[in-house]
PLY file of the C-alpha trace (Angstrom):
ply
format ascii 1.0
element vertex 370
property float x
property float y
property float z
element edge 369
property int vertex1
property int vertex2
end_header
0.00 0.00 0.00
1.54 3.52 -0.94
1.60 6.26 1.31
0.07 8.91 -0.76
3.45 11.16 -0.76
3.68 11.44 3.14
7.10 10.30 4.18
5.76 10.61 7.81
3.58 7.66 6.74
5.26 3.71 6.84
5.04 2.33 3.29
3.22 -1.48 4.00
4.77 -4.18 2.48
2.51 -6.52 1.08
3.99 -9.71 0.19
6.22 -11.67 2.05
9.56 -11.44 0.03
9.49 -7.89 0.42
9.14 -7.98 4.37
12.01 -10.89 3.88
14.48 -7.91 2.09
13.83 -5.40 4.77
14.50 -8.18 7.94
18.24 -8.70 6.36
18.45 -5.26 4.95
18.32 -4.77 9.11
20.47 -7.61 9.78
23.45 -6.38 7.68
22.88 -2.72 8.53
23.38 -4.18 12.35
26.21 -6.18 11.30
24.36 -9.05 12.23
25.22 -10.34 8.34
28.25 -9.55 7.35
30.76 -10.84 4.43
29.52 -14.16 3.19
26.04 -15.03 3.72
24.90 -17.97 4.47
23.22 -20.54 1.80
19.81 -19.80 1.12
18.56 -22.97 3.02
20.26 -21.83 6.35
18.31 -18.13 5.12
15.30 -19.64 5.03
15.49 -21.23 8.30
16.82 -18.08 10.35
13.66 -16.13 9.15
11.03 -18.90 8.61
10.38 -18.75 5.38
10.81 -21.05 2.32
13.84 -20.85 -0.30
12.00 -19.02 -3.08
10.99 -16.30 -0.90
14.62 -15.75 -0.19
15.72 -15.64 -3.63
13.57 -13.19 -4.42
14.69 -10.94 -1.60
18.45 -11.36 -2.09
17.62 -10.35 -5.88
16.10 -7.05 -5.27
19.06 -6.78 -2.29
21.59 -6.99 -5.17
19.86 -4.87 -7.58
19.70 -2.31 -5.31
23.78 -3.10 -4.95
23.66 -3.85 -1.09
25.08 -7.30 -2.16
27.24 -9.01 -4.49
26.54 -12.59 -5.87
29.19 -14.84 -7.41
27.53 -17.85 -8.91
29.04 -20.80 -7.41
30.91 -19.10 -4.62
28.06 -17.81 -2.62
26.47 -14.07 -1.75
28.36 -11.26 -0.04
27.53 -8.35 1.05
29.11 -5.19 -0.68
30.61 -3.31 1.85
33.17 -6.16 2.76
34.21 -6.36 -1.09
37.73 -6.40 -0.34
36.80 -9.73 1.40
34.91 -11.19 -1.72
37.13 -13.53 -3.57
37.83 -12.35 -7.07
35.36 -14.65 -9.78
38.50 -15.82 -11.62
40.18 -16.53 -8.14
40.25 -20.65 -7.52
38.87 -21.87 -4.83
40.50 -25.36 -3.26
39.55 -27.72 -0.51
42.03 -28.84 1.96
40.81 -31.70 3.39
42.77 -32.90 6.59
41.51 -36.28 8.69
40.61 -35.99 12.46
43.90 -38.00 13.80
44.45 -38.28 17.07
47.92 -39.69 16.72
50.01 -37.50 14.96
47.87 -34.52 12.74
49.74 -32.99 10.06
51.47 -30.28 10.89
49.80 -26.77 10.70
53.24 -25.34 8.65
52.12 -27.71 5.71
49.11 -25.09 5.38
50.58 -22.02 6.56
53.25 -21.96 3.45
50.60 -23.66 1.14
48.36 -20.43 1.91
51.36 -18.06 1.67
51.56 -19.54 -1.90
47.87 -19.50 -2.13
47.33 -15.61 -1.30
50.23 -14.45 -4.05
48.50 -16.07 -6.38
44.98 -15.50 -6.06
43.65 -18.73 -4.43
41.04 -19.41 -1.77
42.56 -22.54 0.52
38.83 -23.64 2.51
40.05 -26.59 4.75
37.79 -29.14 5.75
38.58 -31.33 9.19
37.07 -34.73 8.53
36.57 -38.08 10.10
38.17 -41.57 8.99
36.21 -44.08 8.43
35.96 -47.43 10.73
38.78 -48.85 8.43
40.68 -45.70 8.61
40.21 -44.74 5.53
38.41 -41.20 4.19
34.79 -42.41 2.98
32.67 -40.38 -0.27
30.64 -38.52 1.67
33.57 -36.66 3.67
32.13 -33.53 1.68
29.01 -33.38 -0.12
28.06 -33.11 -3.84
26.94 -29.81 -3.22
30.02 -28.62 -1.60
32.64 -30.14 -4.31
30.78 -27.73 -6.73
32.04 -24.95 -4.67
35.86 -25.67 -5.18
38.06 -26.10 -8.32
40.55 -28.69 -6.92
40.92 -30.83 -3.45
44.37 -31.61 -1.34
44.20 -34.50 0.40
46.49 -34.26 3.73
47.94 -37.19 4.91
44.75 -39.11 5.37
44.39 -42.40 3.21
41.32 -41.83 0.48
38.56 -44.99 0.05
38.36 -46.23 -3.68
34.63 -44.74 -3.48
36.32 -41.43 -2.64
38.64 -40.72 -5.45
36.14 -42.37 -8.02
34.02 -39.53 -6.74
36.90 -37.21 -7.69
37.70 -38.54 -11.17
33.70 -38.88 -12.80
33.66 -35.00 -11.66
37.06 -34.66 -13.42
37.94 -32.24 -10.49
41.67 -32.16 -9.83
43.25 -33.64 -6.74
46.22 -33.77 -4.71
47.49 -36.37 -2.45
49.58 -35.10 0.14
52.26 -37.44 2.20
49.97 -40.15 1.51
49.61 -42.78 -1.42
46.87 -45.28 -2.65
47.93 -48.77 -3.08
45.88 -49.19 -6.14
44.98 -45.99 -7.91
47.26 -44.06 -9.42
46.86 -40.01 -8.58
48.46 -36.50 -8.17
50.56 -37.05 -5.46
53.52 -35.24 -3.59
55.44 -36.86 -0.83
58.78 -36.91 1.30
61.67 -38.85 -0.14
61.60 -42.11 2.63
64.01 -44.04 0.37
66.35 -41.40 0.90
65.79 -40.77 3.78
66.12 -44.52 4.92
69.33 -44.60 3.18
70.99 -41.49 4.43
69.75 -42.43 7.56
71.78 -45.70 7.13
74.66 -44.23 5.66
74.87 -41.76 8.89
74.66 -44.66 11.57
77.56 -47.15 9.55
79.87 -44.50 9.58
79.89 -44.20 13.15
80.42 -47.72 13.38
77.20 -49.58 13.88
76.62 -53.06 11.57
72.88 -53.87 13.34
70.51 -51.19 12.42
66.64 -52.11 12.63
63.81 -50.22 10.71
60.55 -49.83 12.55
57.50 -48.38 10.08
54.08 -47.27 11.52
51.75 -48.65 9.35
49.76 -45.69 9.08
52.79 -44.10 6.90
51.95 -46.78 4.20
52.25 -47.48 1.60
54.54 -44.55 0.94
57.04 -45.20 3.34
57.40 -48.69 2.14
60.07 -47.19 0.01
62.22 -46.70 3.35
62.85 -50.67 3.40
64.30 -49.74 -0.18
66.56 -46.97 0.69
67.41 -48.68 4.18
68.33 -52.39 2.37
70.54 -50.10 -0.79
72.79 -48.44 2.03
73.34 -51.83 3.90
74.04 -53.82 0.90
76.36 -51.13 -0.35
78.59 -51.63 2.89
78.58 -55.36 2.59
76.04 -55.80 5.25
72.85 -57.98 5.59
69.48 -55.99 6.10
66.73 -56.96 8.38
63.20 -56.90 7.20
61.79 -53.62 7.98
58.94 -54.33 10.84
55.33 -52.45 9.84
53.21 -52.15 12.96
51.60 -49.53 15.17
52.95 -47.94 17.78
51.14 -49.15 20.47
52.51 -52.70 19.78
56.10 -52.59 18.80
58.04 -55.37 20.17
59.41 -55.02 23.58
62.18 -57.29 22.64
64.13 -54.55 20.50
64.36 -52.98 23.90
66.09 -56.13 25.87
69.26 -55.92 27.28
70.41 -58.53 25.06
68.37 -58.05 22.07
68.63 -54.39 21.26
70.11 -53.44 18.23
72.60 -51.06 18.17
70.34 -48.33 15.27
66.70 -48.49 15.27
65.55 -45.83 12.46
61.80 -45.24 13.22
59.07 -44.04 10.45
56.67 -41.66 11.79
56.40 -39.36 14.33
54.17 -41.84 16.46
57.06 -44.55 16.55
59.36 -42.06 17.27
58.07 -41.43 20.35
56.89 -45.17 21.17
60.52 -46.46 20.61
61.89 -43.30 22.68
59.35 -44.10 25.56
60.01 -47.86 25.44
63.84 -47.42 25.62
63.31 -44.81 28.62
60.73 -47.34 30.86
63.94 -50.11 29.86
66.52 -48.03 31.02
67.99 -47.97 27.65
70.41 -44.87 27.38
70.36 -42.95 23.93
72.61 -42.55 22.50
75.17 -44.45 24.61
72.80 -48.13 24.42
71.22 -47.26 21.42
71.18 -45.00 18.60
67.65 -43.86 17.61
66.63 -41.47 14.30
63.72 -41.07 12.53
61.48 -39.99 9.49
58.81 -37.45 9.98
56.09 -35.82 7.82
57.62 -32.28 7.24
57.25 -29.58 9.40
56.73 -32.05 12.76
58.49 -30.89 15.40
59.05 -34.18 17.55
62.74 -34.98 16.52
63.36 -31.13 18.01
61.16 -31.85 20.92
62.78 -35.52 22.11
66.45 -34.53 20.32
66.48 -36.97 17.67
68.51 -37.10 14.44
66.31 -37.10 11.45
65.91 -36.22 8.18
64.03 -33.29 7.36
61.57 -32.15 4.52
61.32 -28.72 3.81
57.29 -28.14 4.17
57.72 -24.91 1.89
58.38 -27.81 -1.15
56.04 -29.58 -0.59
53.48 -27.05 -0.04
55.18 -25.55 -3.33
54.83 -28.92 -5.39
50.86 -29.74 -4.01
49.42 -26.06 -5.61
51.51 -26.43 -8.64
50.21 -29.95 -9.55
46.27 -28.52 -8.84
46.84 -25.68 -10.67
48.72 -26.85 -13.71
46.29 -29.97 -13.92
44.80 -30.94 -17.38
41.48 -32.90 -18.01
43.24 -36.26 -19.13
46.64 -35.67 -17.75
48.51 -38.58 -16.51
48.76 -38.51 -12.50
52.36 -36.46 -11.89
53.96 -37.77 -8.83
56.75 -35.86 -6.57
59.13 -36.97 -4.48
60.50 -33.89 -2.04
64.08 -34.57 -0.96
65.09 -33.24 2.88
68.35 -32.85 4.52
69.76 -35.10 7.70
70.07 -33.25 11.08
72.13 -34.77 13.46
70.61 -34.09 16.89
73.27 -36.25 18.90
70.75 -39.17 19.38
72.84 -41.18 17.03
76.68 -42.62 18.55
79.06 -44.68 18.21
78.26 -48.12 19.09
80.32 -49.13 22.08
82.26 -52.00 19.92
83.65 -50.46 16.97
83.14 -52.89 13.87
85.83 -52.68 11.04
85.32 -49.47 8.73
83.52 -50.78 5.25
84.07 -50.17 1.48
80.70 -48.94 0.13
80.60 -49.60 -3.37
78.65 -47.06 -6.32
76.30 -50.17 -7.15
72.62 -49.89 -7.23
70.74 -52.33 -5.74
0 1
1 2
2 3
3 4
4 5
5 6
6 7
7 8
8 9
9 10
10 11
11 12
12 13
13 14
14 15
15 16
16 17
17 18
18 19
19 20
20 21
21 22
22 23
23 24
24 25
25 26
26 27
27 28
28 29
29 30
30 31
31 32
32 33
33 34
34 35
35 36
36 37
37 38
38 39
39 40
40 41
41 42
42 43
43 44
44 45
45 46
46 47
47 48
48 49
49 50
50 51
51 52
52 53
53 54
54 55
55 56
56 57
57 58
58 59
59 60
60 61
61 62
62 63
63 64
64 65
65 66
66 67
67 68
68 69
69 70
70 71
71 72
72 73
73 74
74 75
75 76
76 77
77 78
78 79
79 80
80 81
81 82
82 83
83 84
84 85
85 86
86 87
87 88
88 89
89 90
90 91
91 92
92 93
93 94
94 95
95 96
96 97
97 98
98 99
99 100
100 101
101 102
102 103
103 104
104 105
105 106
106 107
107 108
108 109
109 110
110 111
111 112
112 113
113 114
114 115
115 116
116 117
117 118
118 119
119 120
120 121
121 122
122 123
123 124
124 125
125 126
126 127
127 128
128 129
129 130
130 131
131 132
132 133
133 134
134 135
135 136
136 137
137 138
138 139
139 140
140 141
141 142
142 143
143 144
144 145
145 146
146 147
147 148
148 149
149 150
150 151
151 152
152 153
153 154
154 155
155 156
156 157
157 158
158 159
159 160
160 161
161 162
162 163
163 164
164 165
165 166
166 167
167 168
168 169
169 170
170 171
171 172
172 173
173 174
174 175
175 176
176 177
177 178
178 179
179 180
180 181
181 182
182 183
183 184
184 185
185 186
186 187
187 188
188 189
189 190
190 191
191 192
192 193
193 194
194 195
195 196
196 197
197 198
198 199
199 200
200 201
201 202
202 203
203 204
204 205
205 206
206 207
207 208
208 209
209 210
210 211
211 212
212 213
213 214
214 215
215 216
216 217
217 218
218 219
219 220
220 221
221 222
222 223
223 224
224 225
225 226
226 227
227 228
228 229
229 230
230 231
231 232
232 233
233 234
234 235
235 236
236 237
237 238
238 239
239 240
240 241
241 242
242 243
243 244
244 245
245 246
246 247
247 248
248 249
249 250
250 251
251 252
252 253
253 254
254 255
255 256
256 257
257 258
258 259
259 260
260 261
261 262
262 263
263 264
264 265
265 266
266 267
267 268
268 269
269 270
270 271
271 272
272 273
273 274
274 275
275 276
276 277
277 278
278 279
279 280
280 281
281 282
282 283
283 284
284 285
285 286
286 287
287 288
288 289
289 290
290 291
291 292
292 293
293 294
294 295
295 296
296 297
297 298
298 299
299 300
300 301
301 302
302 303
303 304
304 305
305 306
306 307
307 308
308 309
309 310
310 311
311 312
312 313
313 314
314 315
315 316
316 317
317 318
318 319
319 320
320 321
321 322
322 323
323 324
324 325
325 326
326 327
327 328
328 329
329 330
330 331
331 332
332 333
333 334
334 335
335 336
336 337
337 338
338 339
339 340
340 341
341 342
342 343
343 344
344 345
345 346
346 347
347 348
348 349
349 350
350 351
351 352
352 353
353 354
354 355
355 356
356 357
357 358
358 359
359 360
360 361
361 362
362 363
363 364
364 365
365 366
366 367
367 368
368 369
């Protein structure tokens, strides 16, 4: 109903997506609404009333040039326009499981978003929950949600077969971080075990030791299988006889490593979680490190344990690999052929590694590859 020209006299809305634009014309004058609003579901439930009523509103809001929609990446209100990512900016998922043993490390994501800001790319990260197998299930994010991003980085957490079939019918690029599938072959950047393993090795025979153990946490795999590899090159290059690299979790390694009389003189852990199981178990045995036993180990980059307990390891810069994991999403290619990269770190020697008490005869490595 019109007021007949008297401004003194409140105009009457008559239907009910015009009374719907004046409640969040309020709510973002009050600040109530502010940068991205929400979907027009959650809308429709703050103010009680149905989705096509709020359409209508939001369409008169952003005639009038209160707010900006970008189709696909949501509504926003004008003002905070420095806020609104750019339409040609790409928008990726960073999708890291719920572990309670050892998360990845926060630096991972701090350089990837350093990278991510310079050149114009929205990182959204997702915290999901594993499966009862472990592994990430389809519906960690929804169809509706996978619209919203141009690419997905998979941290660490080990994707179901349902999962990255998801992925490829939607031909939406994807990036496997620290983690590999056994049977599907994808994007995927990851620290260099096998070096690792083997400088590792190399470090602990030249101060003298001949029985060096490997200890895996199974959660690492199948990646860090390759650490057998790089462990069993270094041994065989100094003459010496390898012992089968022993996959298990943490909460079960084998006491007997930690005997008086069965402890080797190296154990190389893989995994920040076995790390501190071996260091623990050689502490409640009264095993001394680095004077009964030498102990290093391979972390995910950026984990801070090795610093925290002093332990020799080998490093991987997490700038690289955050570096690597945008570059494969961003140069992707419908019909590309997976691109997998291996990150090389750098051994820091901590002091947790010494000379075995019984100094074996030096060795004569050979250049031959095993």
């Amino acid at each position: 109903m019109a007021n007949n020209g008297d401004p003194s006299t409140p105009v009457r809305l008559s239907y009910k997506f015009q009374r719907l634009r004046e409640k969040i014309r309020r709510a973002i004058e009050s600040g109530e609404l502010a940068g991205k609003l929400p979907g027009e579901r959650e809308l429709a439930r703050r103010f009680h009333a149905n989705a096509k009523t709020v359409s209508k509103a939001l369409c008169d809001l952003t005639t009038e040039g209160l707010l900006v929609r970008h189709v696909g990446r949501g509504t926003f209100v004008a003002r905070d326009a420095a806020a609104v990512p750019s339409v040609s900016a790409r928008r990726f998922a960073w999708i890291v499981p719920a572990l309670s043993g050892s998360p990845f490390p926060q630096s991972v994501y701090d350089q990837a978003l350093q990278i991510a800001l310079r050149s114009c790319i929205e990182l959204v990260v997702r915290t999901v929950s594993p499966g009862i197998d472990g592994t990430l299930p389809e519906n960690i994010i929804s169809p509706g949600e996978l619209n919203e991003f141009d690419g997905v980085v998979i941290v660490g957490g080990r994707p179901s077969r349902e999962l990255l079939a998801g992925l490829l019918r939607r031909h939406l690029p994807f990036v496997l971080l620290n983690v590999q599938h056994e049977a599907v072959r994808t994007n995927c950047v990851a620290c260099d075990y096998a070096a690792g393993a083997f400088e590792l090795t190399e470090h602990l025979v030249m101060l003298g030791h001949r029985d060096i153990r490997v200890l895996i946490d199974v959660d690492c795999m199948p990646g860090a299988s390759t650490a057998e590899t790089g462990y069993t090159c270094s041994m065989r290059r100094h003459g010496l006889s390898p012992a089968p690299a022993v996959v298990t979790r943490p909460a079960i390694v084998d006491p007997a490593l930690f005997s008086a009389d069965t402890t080797p003189g190296a154990i190389i852990c893989v995994g920040p979680s076995m790390a501190r199981a071996a260091s623990d178990e050689a502490a409640r045995r009264g095993v001394r490190i680095p004077t009964d036993l030498s102990l290093a180990v391979m972390t995910n980059a950026g984990n801070r344990l090795p610093e925290q307990l002093g332990l020799t390891s080998y490093d991987t810069d997490e700038s690289k690999l955050a570096f690597w994991t945008l570059e494969l999403l961003t140069k992707a290619k419908p019909g590309q052929a997976p691109q997998f990269v291996v990150v090389p770190g750098r051994l820091v020697d901590r002091g947790s590694c010494g000379a075995p008490r019984t100094v074996a005869a030096p060795t004569r490595p050979t250049d031959a590859v095993i």
